[in-house]
N, C-alpha and C positions, 0 to 999 in steps of 0.2 A: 855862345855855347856854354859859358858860367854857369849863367841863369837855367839852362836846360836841367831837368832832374835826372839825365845821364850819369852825371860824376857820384862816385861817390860820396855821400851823406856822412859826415860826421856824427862818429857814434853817442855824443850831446844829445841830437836830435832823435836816435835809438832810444836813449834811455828818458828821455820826457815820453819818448810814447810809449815806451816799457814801463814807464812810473808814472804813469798823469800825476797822480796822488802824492807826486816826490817832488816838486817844484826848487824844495829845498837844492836839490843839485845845481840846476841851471843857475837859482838866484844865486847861489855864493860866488858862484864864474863871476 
């Protein structure tokens, strides 16, 4: 049920799709 995209999504994965052009975020994680 993890795997399912039921749960909520961490807002990480919000803001790479809110930012494509920001990758800068994720990579410093």
């Amino acid at each position: 049920t993890r795997v399912l995209p039921a749960v909520p999504v961490p807002p990480r994965s919000v803001v790479i799709e809110r930012y494509p052009p920001a990758p800068e975020k994720p990579r410093k994680k």
